[in-house]
Structure formats: structure tokens, C-alpha cells
C-alpha positions, 0 to 999 in steps of 0.5 A, a space after each residue: 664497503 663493497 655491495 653487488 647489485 642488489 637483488 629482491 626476493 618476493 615471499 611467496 608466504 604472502 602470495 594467494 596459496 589457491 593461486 600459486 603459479 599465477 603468483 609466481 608468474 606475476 613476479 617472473 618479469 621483475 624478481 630477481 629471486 622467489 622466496 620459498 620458506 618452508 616451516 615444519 611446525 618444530 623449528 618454529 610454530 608455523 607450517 608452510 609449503 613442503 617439497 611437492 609443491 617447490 617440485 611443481 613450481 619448478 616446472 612453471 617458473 625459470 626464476 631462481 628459488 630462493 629456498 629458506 629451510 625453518 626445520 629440525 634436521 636440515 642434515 636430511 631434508 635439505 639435499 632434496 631441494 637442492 636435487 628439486 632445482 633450487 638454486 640456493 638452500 639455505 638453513 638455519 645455524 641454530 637447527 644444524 650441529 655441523 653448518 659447513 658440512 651441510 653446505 659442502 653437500 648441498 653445492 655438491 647436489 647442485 646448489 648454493 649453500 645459505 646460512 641463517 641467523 634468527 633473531 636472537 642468534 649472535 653472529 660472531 661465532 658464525 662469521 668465520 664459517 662464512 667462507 663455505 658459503 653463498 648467502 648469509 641469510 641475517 632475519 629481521 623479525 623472530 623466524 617463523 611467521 609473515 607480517 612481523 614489524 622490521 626491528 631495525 637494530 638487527 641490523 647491527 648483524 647485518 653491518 658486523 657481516 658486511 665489515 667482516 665479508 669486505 675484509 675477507 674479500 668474500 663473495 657472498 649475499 647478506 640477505 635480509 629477511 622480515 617485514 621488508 617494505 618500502 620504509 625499511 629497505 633503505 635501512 637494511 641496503 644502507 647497512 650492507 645487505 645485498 639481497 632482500 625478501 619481501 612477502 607483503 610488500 610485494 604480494 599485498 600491492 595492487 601490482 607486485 611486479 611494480 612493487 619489486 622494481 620499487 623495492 630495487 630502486 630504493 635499495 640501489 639509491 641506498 646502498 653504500 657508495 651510490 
């Protein structure tokens, strides 16, 4: 098994919304990624931060944004962030009819294309459509709320994924995304992801940039191979 250093993504759905760009600052000097989830209250139940407020925090940050799109339509929606300076987008394999046409387009408008799987999702039929992207994006909870209990037998995914990206030869980040913490980050790493997204762990700790480097050491000590 074959894993790239791992990198950590802190959630800004669990950050202080009054406080954004400070949050994001907090971060700047340990994440690897900053996680931006946007929900459109269809895809899933929730609502969260939309397309102004990526644009405005592109402007106080040089950390990569980490775009995860729980919509309807990703086909019309999704092009925008990538022109927004997002560097990955990805979109969830359930809402999207063609997968490889939408990441075609969004590495045409400058960014890396991300496939998601929700919890329910198998992932066999997708698997063979790795090769037209960048980032595997395999959820951990159900999509569409912050603060779900890790339910680890979703790693399953996450371990099929792996076998199949090695295999392959692949380059592509299989990210791991829900109730990523101190005590579950060594099981996720150990199945072969290679990049994590945490909200709580992260923003809930006293100091969230000693949060992410914690979050990294696990996953390096864990990680197959070390």
C-alpha cells in the first residue's frame, strides 16, 4: 500500500461564522487545506456558506480551499468556485448524472476535480471513474450536518478505494470526511486515506493550529508503512 503524506483539512462549518477570517488565520500556519462545505438545503437539510463568502476568503487567505459541493446541479454551480480560486471542487456522485464530465470541466477552469461518496453510496460503480480525478472524497458520517459520531465501518470504502488506487497506480487523495477526531484519525490513516477533514477537532480546541499538527502526527504514525 502506497499513501502520500498526509494532509489535514480543518472545517470552517465549525468555525465562529462572526469570525471567519480570523478563523481562517488561526489555521494558516498548520493546515494543509481549508475545508469549505457548501449545502443548499436540497441536496441535504442543511444550509451553509455559498459562493460570496469563498470569493471573500480568498482574498485573506493563501491556504488552498478545499471546496465540498452538497447541491442539486453541481453541472452549474460547480465551474463558479473553480473560477473563485478554489483549488479542488469536489461534488457528490449522487447529485451528478455525468461525474467525469463535470471534473473535465472543472480542471478546465483551473482546478482539481473531487468525487464524493455519501454514506450510503456504494462505491464499486465509481471506482473505475477514478482515473478523471483528483480527490476521492469517501464521507464518514450521512453528508449534511457537523458533529456526527465517526462510523467506522465506512472505512470499508475507504480500504476498496485504496486497493483499487494502488493497483492502478493512480494519483489521487482519498479523503476522509465526518466526525474526524484525535480517536478516529489512526483508523481512517491506517485504511489508506490520505487526506482528512476535521471541523471540531479542530475549531472546538483551545488552540486549533496545535489541534491540526496533532491531527497530522496521528495520521503519519498510522499510516501504512511508517
Amino acid at each position: 500500500m502506497t499513501v502520500p503524506p498526509p494532509i489535514v483539512a480543518p472545517s470552517i462549518l465549525a468555525a465562529d461564522f462572526a469570525r471567519l477570517a480570523e478563523e481562517v488565520r488561526a489555521v494558516e500556519d498548520a493546515a494543509d487545506w481549508l475545508h469549505v462545505d457548501v449545502m443548499d438545503n436540497h441536496f441535504v437539510p442543511n444550509l451553509t456558506i455559498g459562493l460570496p463568502v469563498v470569493q471573500s476568503l480568498r482574498a485573506v487567505t493563501a491556504l488552498p480551499f478545499d471546496v465540498h459541493l452538497m447541491i442539486e446541479d453541481p453541472r452549474r454551480w460547480a465551474p463558479g468556485y473553480a473560477d473563485a480560486g478554489a483549488y479542488n471542487v469536489t461534488f457528490h456522485a449522487e447529485a451528478c448524472d455525468d461525474p467525469v464530465a463535470l471534473a473535465k470541466d472543472l480542471r478546465s477552469a483551473g482546478a482539481k476535480a473531487g468525487l464524493a461518496i455519501d454514506r450510503d453510496t456504494p462505491i464499486e460503480p465509481y471506482l473505475d471513474l477514478l482515473p478523471s480525478f483528483d480527490t476521492l472524497l469517501i464521507m464518514t458520517i450521512k453528508a449534511g450536518f457537523g458533529g456526527q459520531r465517526f462510523l467506522p465501518q465506512l472505512l470499508d470504502k475507504v480500504r476498496a478505494a485504496r486497493r483499487h488506487v494502488d493497483a492502478g497506480h493512480l494519483e489521487l487523495r482519498i479523503e476522509v470526511d465526518g466526525g474526524i477526531a484525535a480517536d478516529t484519525i489512526e483508523q481512517a490513516a491506517a485504511a489508506g486515506a490520505d487526506a482528512f477533514v476535521a471541523g471540531t477537532a479542530v475549531y472546538g480546541a483551545a488552540d486549533p493550529a496545535e489541534a491540526v499538527r496533532h491531527l497530522r502526527a496521528l495520521a503519519e504514525r498510522a499510516a501504512p508503512g511508517a
